[in-house]
C-alpha positions in Angstrom: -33.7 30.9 -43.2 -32.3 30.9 -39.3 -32.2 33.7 -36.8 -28.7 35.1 -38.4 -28.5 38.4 -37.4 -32.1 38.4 -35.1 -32.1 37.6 -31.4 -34.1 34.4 -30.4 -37.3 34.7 -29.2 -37.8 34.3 -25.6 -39.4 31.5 -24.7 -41.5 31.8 -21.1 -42.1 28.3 -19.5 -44.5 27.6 -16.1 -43.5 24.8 -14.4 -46.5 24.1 -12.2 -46.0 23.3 -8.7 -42.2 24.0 -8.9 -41.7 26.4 -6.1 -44.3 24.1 -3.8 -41.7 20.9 -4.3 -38.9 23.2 -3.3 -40.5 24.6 -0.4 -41.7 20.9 0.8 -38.0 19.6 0.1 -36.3 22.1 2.5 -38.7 21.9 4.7 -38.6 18.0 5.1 -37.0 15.8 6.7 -32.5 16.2 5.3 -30.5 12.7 4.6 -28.4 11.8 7.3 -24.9 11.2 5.8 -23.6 8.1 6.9 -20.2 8.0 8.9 -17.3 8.4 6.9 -15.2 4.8 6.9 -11.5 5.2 8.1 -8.3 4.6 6.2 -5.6 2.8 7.6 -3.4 5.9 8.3 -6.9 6.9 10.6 -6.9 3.9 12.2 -3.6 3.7 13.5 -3.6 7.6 14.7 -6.3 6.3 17.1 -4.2 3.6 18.6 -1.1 3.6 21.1 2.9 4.8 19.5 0.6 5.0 16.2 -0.1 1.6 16.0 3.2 0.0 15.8 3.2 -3.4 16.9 -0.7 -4.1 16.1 -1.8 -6.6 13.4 -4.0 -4.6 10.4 -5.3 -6.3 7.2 -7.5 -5.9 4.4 -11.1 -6.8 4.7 -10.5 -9.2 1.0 -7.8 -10.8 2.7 -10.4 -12.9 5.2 -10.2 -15.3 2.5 -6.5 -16.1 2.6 -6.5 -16.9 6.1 -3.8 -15.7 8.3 -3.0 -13.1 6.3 -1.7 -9.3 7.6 0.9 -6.4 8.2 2.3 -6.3 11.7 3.2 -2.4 11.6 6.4 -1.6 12.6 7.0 2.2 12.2 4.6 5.0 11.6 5.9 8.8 10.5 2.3 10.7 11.4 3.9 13.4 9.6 4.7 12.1 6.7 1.4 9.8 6.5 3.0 6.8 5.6 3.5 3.4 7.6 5.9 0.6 7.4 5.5 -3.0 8.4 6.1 -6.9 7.7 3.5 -8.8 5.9 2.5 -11.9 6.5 1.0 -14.2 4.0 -0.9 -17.1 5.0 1.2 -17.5 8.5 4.4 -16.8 6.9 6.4 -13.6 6.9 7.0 -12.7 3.8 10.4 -10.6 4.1 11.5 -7.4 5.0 10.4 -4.3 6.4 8.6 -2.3 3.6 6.1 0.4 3.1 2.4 -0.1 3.0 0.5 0.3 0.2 -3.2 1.5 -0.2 -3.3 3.1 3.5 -5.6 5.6 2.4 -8.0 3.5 0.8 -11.6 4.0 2.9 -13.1 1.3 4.6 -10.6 -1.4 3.5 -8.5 -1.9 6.4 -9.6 -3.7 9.6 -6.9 -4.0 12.5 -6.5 -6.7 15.1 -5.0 -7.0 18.7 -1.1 -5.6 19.3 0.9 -8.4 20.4 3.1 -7.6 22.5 7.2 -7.7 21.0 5.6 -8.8 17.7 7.1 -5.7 16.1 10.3 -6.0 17.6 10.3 -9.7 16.4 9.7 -8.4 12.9 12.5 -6.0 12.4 14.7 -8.6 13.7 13.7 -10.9 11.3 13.7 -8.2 8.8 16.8 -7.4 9.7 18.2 -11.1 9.2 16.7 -11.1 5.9 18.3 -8.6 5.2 21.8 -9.2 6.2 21.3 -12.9 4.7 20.1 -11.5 1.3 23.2 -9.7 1.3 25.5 -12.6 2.0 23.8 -14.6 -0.8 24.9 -11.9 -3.1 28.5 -11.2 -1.8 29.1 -15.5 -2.4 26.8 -14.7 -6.1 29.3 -12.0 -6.8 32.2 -13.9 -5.7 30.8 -17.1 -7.8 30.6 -15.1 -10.9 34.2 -13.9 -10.5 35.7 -17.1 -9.9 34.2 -18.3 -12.8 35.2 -14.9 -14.7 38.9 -15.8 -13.7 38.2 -19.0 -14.9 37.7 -18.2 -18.4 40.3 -15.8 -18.2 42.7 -18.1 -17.3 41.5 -20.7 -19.8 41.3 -18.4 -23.1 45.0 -17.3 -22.0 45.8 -21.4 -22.2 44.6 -21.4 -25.8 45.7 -18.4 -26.8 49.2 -19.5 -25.9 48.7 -22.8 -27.4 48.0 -21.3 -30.7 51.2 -19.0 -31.1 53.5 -22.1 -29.6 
């Protein structure tokens, strides 16, 4: 039939021995929490001008070989880094933001060599400035060949009303 419209009986439980196991687990010996692993952004506030110029990389990339970010510019404020990788001994490009800096315990850094960052930027900065020549001679590629057809479908045009 239920308990609609009755309260439910109380039910009384003894746990034996409960209050001794709580007494015995405060007074006992307390887990000793293990350091917390730095993130990347943690790691560079330790070192000197936040870390521009050193080598850091990601403890999975061991097995790619020479494989890093050479930081170039840190905003502490901001929490954010920038640098250029470098994938297997070759730069891969520009100057770019660098993901997963907060991830714990993922980041390892390496010794700052010395106008390694400078070198960067300036290679940065030529890829840059050579990735937008290659598309000022695209863009001037496609309108020649714009003209081109322009100049050819105004040939047949003419042809047909002569």
């Amino acid at each position: 039939a239920g308990w609609a419209g009755m309260a439910a009986p109380v039910m009384h439980l003894r746990v034996e021995g409960a209050r001794s196991m709580c007494e015995e687990a405060s007074e006992g010996t307390v887990k000793e929490k293990r350091p917390k692993k730095k993130n990347l952004f943690e790691i560079l506030m330790t070192l000197d001008d936040f870390g521009a110029g050193y080598r850091v990389a990601r403890r999975t990339w061991a097995q790619h070989g020479n494989s890093y970010y050479v930081v170039t510019k840190v905003k502490p404020l901001d929490k954010r880094a920038w640098g250029v990788k470098v994938w297997k001994g070759e730069p891969t490009g520009r100057e770019k933001r660098i993901p997963g800096i907060y991830k714990r315990g993922e980041w390892v850094e390496f010794e700052k060599v010395e106008g390694e960052a400078e070198a960067m930027q300036k290679t940065a900065a030529e890829f840059v400035v050579q990735h937008e020549k290659d598309k000022e001679e695209r863009r001037q590629a496609r309108f020649a060949r714009e003209r081109a057809a322009r100049e050819e479908l105004e040939k047949e045009q003419q042809q047909q009303h002569a």
